[in-house]
LOTORBA-16564 format. One record per atom (N, C-alpha, C): x, y, z; residue in three letters. Coordinates in steps of 0.1 Angstrom, whole numbers, plus 5000, padded with zeros to 4 digits. Each point is the difference from the previous one (the first is absolute). Example, Ala and Ser with C-alpha at 12.3 -4.5 7.8 and 13.67 -1.06 7.14 Angstrom:
<pts>
513249435078ALA/499150125000ALA/500950125000ALA/499650114993SER/500950115000SER/499250115008SER/
</pts>
This chain:
<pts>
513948145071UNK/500650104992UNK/499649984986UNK/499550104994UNK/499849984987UNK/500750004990UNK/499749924986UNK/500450004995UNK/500850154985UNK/501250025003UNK/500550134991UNK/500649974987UNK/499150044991UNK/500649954986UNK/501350044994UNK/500949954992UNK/501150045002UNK/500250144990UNK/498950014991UNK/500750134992UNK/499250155015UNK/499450005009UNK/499950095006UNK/501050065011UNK/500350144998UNK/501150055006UNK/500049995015UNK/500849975006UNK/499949945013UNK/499650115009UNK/500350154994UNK/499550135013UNK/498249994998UNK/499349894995UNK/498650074991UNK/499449855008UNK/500749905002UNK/499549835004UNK/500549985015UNK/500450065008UNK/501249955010UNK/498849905011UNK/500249905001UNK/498549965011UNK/501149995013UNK/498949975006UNK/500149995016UNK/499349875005UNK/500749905010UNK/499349915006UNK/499450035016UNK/500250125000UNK/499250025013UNK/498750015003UNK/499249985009UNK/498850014997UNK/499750075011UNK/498450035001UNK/499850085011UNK/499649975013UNK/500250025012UNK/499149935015UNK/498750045000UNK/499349885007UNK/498650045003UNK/500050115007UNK/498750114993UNK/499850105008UNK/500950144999UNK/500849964990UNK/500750124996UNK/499250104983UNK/500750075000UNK/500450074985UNK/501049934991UNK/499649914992UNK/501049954991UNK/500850124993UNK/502049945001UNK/500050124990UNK/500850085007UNK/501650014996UNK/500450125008UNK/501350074991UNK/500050004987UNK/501150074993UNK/499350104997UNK/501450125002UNK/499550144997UNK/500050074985UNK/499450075000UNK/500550094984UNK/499950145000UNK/500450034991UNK/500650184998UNK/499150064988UNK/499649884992UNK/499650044988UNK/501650074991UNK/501349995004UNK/501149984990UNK/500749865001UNK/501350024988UNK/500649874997UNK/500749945014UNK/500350125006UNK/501349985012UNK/498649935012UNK/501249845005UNK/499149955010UNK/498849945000UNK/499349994988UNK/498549954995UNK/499649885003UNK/501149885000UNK/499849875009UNK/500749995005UNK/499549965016UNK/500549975009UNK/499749865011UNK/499749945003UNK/500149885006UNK/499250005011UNK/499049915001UNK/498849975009UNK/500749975017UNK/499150045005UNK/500549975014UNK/499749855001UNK/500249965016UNK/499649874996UNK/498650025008UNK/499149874997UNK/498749975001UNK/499750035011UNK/498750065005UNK/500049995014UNK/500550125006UNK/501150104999UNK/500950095005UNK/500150124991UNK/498650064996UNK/500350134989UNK/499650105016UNK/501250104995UNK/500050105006UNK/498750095001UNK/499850115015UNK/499350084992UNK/500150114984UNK/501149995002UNK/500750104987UNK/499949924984UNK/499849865007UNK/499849894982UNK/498650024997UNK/499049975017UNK/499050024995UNK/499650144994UNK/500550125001UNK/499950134996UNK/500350004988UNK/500849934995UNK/500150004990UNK/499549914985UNK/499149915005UNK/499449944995UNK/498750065001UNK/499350035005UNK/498850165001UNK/500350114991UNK/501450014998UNK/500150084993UNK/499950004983UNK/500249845000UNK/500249954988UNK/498550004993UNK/499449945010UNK/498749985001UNK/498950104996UNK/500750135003UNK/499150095000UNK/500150044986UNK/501550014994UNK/500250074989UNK/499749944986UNK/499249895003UNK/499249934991UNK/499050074996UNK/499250025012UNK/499050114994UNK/500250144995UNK/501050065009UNK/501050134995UNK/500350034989UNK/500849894995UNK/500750044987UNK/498849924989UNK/499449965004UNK/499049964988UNK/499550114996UNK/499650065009UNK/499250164999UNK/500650114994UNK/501549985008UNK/500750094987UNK/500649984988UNK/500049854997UNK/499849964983UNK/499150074994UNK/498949935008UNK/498250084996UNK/500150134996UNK/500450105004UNK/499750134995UNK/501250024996UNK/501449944999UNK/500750104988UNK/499749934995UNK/499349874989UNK/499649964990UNK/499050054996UNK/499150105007UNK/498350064995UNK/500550064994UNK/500950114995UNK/499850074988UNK/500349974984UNK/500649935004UNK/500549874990UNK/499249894992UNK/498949985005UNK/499349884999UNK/500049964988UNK/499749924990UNK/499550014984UNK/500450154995UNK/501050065007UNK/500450124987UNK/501550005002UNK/500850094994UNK/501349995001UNK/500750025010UNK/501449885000UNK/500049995013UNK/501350115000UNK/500850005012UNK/501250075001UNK/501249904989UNK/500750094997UNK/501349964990UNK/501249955011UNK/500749884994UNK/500849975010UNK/500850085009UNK/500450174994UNK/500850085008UNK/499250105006UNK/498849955002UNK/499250065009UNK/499249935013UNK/499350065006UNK/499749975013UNK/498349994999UNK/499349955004UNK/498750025004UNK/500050105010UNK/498750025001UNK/499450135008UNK/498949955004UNK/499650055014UNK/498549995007UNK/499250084997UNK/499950064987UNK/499150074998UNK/498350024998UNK/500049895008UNK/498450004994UNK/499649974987UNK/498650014996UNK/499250024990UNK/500049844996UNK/500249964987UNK/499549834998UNK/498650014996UNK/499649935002UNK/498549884998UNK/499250055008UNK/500250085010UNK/499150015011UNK/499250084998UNK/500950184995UNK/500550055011UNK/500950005009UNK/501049945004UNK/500649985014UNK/500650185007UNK/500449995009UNK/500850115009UNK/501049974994UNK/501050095003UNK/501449945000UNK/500549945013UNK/500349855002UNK/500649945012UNK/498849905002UNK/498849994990UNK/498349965005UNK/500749834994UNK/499649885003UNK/499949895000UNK/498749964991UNK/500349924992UNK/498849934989UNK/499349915007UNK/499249914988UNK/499449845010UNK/500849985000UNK/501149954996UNK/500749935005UNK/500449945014UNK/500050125006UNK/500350025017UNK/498549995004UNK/499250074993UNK/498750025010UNK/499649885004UNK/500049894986UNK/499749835005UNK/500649965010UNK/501450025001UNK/501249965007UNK/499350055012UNK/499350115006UNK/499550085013UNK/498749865003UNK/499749964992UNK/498249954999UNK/500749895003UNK/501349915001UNK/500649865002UNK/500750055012UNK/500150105003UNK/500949985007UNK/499350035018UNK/498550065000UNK/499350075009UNK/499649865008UNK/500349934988UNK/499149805006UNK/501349965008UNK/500949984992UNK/501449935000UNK/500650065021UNK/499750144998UNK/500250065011UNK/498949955014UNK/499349984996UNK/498949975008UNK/499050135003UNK/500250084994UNK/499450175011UNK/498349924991UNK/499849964993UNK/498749934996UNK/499549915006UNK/500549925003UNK/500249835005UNK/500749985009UNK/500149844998UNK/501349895008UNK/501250004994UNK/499850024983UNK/501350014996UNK/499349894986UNK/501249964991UNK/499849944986UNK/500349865007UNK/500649955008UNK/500449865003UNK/499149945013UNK/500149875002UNK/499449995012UNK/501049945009UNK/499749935014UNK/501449945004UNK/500549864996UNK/499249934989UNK/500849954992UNK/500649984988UNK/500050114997UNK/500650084990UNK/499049994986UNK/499249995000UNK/499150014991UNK/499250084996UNK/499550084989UNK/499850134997UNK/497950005002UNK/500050105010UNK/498949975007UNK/499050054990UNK/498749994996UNK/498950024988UNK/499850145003UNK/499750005014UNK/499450095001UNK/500950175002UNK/501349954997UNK/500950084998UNK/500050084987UNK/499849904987UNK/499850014984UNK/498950074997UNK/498549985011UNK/498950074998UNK/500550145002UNK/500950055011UNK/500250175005UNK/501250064988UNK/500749874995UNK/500850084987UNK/498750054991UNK/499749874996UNK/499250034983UNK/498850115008UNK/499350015009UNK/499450085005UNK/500650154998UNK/500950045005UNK/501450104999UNK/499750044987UNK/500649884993UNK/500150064982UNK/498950084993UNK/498749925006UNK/498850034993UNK/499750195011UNK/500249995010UNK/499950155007UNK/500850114988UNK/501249955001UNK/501550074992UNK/499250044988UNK/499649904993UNK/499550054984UNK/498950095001UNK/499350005008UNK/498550084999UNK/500250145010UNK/501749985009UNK/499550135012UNK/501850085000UNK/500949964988UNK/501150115001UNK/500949914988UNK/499849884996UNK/500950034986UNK/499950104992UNK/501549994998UNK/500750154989UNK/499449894987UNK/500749914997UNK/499949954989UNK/500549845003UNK/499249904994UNK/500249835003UNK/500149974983UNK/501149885003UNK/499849914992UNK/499449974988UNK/499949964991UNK/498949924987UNK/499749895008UNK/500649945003UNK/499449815001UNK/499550075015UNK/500650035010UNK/499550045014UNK/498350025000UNK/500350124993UNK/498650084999UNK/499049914995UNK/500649924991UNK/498649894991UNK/499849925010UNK/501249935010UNK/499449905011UNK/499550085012UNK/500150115003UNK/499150045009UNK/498450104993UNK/499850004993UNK/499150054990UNK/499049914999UNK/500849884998UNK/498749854995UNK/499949945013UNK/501250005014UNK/499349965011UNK/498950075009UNK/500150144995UNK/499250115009UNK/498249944994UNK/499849914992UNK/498949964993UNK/499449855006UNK/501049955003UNK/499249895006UNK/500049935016UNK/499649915002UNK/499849995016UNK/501449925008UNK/499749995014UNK/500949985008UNK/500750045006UNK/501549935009UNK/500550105006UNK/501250094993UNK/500750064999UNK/500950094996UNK/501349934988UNK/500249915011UNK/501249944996UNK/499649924988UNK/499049905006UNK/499149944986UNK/499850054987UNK/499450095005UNK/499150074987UNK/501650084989UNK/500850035005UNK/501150024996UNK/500849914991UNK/500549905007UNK/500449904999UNK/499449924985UNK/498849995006UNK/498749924982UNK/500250124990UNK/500050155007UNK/500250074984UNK/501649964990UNK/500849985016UNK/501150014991UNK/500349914997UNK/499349875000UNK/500349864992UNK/499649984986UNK/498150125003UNK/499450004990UNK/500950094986UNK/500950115006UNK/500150064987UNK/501549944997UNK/500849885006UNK/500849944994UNK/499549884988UNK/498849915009UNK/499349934988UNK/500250054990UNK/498950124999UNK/499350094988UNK/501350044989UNK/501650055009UNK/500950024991UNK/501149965001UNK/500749935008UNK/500949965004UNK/501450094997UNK/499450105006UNK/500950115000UNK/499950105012UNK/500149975011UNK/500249985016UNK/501050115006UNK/501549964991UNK/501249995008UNK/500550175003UNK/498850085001UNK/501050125003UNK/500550025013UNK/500650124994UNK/501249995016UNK/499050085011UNK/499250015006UNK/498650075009UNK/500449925012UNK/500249844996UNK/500349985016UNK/501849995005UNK/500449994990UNK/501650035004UNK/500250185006UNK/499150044996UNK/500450155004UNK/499749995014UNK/499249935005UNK/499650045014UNK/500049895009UNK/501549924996UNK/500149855012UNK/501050045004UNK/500950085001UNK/501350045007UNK/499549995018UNK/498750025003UNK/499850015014UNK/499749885008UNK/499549914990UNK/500049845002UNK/500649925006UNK/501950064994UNK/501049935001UNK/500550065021UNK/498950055001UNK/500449995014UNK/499049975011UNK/498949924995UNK/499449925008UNK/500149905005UNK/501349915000UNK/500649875005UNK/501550034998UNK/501250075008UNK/500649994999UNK/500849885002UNK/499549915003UNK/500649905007UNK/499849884995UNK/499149994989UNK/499149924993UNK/499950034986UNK/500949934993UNK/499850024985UNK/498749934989UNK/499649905008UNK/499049994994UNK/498950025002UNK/499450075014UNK/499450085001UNK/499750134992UNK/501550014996UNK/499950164994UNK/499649994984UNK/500249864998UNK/499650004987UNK/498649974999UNK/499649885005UNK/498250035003UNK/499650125000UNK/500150065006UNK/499550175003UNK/500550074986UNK/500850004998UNK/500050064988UNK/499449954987UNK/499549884996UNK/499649994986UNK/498350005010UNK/500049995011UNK/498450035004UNK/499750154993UNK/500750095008UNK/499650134995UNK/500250064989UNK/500949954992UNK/499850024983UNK/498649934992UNK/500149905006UNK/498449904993UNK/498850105000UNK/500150075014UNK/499150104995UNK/499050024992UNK/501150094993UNK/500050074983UNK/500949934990UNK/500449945001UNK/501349954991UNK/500049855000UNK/499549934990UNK/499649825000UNK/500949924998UNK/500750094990UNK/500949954990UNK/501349965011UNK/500449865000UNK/500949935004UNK/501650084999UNK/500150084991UNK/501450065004UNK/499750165007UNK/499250054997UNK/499350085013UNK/501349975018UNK/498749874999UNK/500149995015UNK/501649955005UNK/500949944984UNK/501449975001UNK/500950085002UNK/499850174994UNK/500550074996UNK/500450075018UNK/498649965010UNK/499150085007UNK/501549885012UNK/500149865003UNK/500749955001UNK/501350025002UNK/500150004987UNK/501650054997UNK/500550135013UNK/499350104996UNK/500050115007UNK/500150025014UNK/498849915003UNK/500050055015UNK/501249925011UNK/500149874991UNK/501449935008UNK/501250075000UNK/500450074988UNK/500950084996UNK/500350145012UNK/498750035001UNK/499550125012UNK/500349945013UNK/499549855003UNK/500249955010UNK/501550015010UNK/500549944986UNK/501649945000UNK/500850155004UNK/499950114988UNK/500450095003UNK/500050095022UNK/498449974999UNK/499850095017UNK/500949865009UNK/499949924996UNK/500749915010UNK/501349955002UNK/500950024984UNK/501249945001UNK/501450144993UNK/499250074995UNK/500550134997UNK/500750004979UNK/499249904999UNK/500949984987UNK/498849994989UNK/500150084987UNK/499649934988UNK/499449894989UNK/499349945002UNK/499949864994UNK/498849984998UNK/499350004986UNK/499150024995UNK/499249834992UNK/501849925005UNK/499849884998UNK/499549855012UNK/499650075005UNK/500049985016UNK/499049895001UNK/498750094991UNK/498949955002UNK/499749904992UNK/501449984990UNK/499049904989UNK/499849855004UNK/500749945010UNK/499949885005UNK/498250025006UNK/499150105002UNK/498950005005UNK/499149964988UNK/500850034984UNK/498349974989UNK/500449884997UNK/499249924994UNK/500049894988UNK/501149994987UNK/500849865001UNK/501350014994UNK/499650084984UNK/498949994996UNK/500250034986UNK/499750135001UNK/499550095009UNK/500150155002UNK/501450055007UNK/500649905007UNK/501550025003UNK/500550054990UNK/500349954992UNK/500949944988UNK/499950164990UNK/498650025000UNK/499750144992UNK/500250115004UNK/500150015015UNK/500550105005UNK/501250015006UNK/500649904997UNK/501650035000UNK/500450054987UNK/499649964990UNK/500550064986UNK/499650155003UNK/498550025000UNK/499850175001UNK/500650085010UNK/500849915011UNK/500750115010UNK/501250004990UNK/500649914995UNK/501350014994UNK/500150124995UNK/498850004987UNK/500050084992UNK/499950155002UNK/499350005017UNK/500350135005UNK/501150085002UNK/500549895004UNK/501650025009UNK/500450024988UNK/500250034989UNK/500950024985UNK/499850155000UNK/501450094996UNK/500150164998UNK/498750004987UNK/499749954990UNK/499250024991UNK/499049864997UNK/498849985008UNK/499549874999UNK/499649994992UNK/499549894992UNK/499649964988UNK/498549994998UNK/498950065018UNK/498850035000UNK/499950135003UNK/498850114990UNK/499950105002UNK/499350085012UNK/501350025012UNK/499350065008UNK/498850094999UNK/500150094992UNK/499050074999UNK/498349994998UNK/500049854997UNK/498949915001UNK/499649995014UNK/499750095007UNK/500549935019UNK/498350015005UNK/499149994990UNK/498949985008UNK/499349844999UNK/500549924997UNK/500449885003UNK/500649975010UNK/499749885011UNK/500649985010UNK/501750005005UNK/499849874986UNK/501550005000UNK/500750084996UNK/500250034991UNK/500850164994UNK/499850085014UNK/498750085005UNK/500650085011UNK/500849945007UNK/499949885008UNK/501349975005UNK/501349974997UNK/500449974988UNK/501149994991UNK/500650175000UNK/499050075001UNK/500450144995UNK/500650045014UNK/499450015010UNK/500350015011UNK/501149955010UNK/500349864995UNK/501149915006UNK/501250064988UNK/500050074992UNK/500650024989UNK/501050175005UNK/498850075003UNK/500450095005UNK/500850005013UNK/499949895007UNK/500849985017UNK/501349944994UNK/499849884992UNK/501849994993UNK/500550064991UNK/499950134999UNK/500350054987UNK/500650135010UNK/499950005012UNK/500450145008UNK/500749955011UNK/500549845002UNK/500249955010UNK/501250065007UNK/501250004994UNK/501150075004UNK/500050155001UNK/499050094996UNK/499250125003UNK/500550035017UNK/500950115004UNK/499850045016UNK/498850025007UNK/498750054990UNK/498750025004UNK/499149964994UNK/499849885002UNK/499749854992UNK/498649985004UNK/499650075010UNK/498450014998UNK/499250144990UNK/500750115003UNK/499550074995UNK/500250004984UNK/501349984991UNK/500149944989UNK/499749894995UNK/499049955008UNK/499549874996UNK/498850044995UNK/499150085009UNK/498950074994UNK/500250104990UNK/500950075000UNK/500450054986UNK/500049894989UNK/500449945001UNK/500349914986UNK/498449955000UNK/499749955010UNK/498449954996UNK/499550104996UNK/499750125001UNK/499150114996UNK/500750054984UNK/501549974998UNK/500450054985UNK/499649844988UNK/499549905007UNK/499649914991UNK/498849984998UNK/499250094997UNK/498650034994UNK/498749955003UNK/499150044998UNK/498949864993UNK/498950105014UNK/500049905011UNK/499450025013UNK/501150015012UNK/500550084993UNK/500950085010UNK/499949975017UNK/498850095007UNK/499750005008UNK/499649875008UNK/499149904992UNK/500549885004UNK/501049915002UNK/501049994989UNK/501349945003UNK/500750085010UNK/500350114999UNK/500650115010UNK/499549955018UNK/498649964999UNK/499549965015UNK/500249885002UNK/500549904991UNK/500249825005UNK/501450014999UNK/501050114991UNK/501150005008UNK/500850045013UNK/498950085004UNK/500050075012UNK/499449865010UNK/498949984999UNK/499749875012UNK/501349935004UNK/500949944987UNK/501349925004UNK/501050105002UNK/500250104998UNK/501050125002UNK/500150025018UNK/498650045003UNK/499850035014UNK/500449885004UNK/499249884997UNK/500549935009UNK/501449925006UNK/501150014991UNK/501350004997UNK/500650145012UNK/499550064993UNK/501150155007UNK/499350055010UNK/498350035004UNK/499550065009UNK/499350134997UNK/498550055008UNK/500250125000UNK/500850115001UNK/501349985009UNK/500450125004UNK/501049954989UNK/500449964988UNK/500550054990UNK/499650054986UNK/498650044999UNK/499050064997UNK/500250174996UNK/500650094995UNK/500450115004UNK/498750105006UNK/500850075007UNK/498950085011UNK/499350054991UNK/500250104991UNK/499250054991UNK/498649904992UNK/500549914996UNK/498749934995UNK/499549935012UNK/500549975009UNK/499149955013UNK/499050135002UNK/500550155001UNK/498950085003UNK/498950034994UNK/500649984985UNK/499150044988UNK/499449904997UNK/499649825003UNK/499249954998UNK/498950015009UNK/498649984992UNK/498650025010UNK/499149954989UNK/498849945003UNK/498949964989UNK/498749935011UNK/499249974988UNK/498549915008UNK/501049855009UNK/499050065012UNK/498850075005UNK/500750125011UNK/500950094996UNK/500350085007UNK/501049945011UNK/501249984992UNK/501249955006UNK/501350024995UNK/500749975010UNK/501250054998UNK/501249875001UNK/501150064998UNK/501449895003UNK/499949975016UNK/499550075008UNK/500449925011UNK/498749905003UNK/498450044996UNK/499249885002UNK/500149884988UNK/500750034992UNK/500449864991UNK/501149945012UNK/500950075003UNK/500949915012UNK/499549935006UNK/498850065008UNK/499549965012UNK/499049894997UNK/499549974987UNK/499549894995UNK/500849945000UNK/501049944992UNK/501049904997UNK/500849955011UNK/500250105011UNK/500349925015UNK/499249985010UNK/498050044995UNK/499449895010UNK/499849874988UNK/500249984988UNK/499649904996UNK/501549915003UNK/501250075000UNK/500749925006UNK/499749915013UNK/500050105009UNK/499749965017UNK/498749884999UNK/499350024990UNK/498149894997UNK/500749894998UNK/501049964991UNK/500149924998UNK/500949935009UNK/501250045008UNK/500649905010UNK/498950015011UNK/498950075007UNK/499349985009UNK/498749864994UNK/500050004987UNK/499249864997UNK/500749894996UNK/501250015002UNK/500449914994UNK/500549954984UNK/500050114996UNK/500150024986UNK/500049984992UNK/
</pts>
């Protein structure tokens, strides 16, 4: 059981000592996406129903779901004005892109390019059977990325575009040649940390359900990427255990993961979660193209709407009325949103109206995020 800090509110920390049986679906508390019923209590190990497992698929799915629909009600928004607190966002399209109205940014498209591996429809999957994150897995991502930029990005990144710009130049395999750019342009400035791979590890956190440190390997693998910078791949961490915890145990906790970094990065992101958790933090969300900040912005926005009846969808509201990169925070608080509450508390309407590269919709983002579910208890996770 892990450890729950005492100033965190017990509906937001509640753990569970159950674990899961071999060969199952970890994971069997339901959600509504409202207040009423939101934690509920793990079956025991070994004995999840088919109805727990359904509901953990479901959880699963709406990771990628509701990321997507962060993603596009944050595109109109992006770097311009956002909505006023007594107003609502809108899927209206337009942004940075171009977009449709309902169209998904990179944000998601990367999230499509991690998650086509993660799923296996490319491969074996991101893990191998001993849970180790296979090379040649990294080669079909960073491969992915480099197709993405040159054959249907709307619009990428500053730091992205420079690490795939300076790797498209020199030799090797994918993941390498990636990888050395994006060491090379932390050397050159040590200024690394944007949020590019936090936007697109919410699908991560479901490649080891069963295995948290598995899931953490896998995840600062695939931020390293593009992203060198050590709090990058922490930020990337943080997240996906959080995502983990959420499809498996049905609860909140963003603190989950910090026993996975190094005590003196512990220590610094317990302060910056604090500071999230505060009605008025004393860091400028609006700064959120920085790792940390987007995540501060985003875990900010989930406790700031907690007692909300419709606490996923006003969650994304508040991420999309707290400025900056909208559409990004909007989609990493969607990753933990879905995975807490589920697709099917996703409202029908933005489930229909989301679609983007490479010509997809809400139900094949599902259908990713529950074969990368299924990849990962069939390897072992």
């Amino acid at each position: 059981m892990s450890h729950v800090p005492s100033h965190v509110p017990s509906h937001l920390a509640r753990t569970s000592s159950d674990a899961p049986g071999p060969g199952t679906v970890p994971g069997t508390a339901t959600g509504t996406g409202t207040r009423s019923g939101t934690d509920t209590d793990t079956a025991a190990a070994g004995h999840e129903s088919p109805s727990a497992q359904d509901a953990v698929l479901d959880r699963a799915a709406g990771v990628l779901v509701a990321q997507a629909a962060g993603d596009s009600l944050g595109v109109p928004y992006e770097f311009a004005m956002p909505p006023r607190d007594d107003e609502l966002a809108v899927m209206r399209g337009g942004g940075l892109g171009p977009y449709e109205p309902g169209e998904w940014s990179d944000d998601t498209q990367m999230a499509v390019c991690v998650a086509r591996v993660t799923a296996g429809t490319t491969s074996v999957g991101l893990l191998a059977d001993d849970a180790t994150v296979r090379p040649e897995a990294l080669d079909e991502i960073a491969a992915a990325f480099e197709a993405w930029r040159t054959g249907g990005a709307s619009d990428v990144g500053t730091q992205t575009a420079t690490v795939l710009r300076d790797a498209a130049r020199a030799q090797g395999s994918p993941a390498t040649r990636l990888t050395a750019a994006s060491l090379a342009l932390h050397r050159a400035t040590g200024r690394t940390a944007g949020n590019g791979a936090l936007m697109r590890t919410g699908v991560v956190g479901l490649v080891a359900l069963d295995d948290r440190a598995a899931t953490a390997r896998a995840a600062r693998a695939v931020a390293s990427l593009t992203h060198a910078d050590p709090l990058a791949g922490e930020s990337c961490v943080l997240w996906c255990e959080a995502v983990r915890v959420a499809v498996t145990e049905g609860r909140l906790d963003v603190r989950a993961g910090l026993d996975l970094l190094v005590p003196e990065a512990k220590d610094r992101w317990e302060s910056w979660i604090a500071d999230a958790e505060q009605p008025e933090p004393q860091t400028d969300l609006r700064e959120n193209g920085f790792t940390v900040t987007a995540l501060q912005a985003a875990w900010h926005a989930i406790t700031v709407t907690l007692e909300h009846d419709e606490h996923l969808v006003d969650a994304l509201h508040a991420a999309v009325r707290i400025g900056g990169d909208t559409d990004t925070v909007a989609a990493i608080a969607g990753q933990l949103l879905g995975a807490r509450y589920g697709e099917s508390a996703v409202p029908a309407q933005w489930r229909d109206a989301v679609h983007g590269w490479p010509g997809l919709r809400a139900d094949d983002l599902a259908a990713l995020a529950r074969a990368t579910v299924a990849r990962g208890v069939r390897h072992g996770g």
